[in-house]
Legacy VTK file of the C-alpha trace (Angstrom):
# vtk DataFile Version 3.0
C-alpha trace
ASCII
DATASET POLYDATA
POINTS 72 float
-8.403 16.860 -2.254
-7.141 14.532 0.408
-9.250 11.733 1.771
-9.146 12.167 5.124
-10.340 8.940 6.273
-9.736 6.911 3.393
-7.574 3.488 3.419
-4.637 5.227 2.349
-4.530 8.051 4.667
-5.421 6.142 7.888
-2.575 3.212 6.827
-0.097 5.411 4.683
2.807 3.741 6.278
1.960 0.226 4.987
0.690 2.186 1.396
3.911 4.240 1.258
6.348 1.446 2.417
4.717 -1.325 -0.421
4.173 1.319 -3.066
8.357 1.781 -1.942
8.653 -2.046 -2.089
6.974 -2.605 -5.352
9.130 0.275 -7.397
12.366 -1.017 -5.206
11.442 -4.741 -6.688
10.907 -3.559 -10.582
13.007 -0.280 -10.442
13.836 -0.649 -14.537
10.162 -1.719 -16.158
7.594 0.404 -13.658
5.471 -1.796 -11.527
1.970 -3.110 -11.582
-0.874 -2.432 -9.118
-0.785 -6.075 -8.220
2.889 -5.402 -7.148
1.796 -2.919 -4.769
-1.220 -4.468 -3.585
1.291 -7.427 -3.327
3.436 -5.193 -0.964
0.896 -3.440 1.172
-0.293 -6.775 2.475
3.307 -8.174 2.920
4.082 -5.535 5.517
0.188 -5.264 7.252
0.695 -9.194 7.651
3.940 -8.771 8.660
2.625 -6.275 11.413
-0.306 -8.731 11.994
1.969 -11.708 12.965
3.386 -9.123 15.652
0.377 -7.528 17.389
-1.598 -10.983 16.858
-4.758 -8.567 15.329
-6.501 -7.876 11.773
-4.921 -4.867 11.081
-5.715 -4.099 6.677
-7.398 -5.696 4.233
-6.144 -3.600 1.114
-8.532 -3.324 -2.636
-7.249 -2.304 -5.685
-9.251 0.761 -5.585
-7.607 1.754 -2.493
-4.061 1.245 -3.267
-5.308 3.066 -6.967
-6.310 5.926 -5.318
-3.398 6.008 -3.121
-0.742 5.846 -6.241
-2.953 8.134 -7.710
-2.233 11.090 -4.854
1.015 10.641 -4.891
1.195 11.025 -8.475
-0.556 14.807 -7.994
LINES 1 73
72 0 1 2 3 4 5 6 7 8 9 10 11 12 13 14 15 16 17 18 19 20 21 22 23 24 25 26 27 28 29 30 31 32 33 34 35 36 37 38 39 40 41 42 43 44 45 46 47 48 49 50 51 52 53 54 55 56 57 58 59 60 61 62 63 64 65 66 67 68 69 70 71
C-alpha cells in the first residue's frame, strides 16, 4: 500500500530522478543506498540553491522504502 504522505510520495521527483542518477552512475555493478541517498540530496540542493529554501532532508529509511515500492 502506498504511503500517501510519506517522504517519497510527497518528493518523488527528487526520489525518482536520484534513484535514476544512482543506477545511471553504476549501470554494470547495481548501486548502493548511499548512491541514492547520495543523489536525492544532489538534486533537492540543487533545487535549494534556486528557490533559496530548505526543501528535503532525505534518511535511509526513506529512500529504502522508496526503492522498495518501486521494486513491487
Amino acid at each position: 500500500m502506498a504511503r500517501r504522505y510519506s517522504a517519497g510520495h510527497s518528493y518523488s521527483a527528487f526520489f525518482s530522478a536520484g534513484a535514476l542518477a544512482a543506477h545511471a552512475a553504476t549501470a554494470q555493478d547495481g548501486f548502493r543506498l548511499r548512491d541514492a541517498v547520495f543523489f536525492i540530496n544532489l538534486m533537492s540542493n540543487w533545487c535549494e540553491y534556486f528557490i533559496g529554501a530548505h526543501v528535503l532532508g532525505v534518511t535511509n529509511v526513506q529512500a529504502q522504502r522508496f526503492l522498495d515500492s518501486l521494486v513491487r
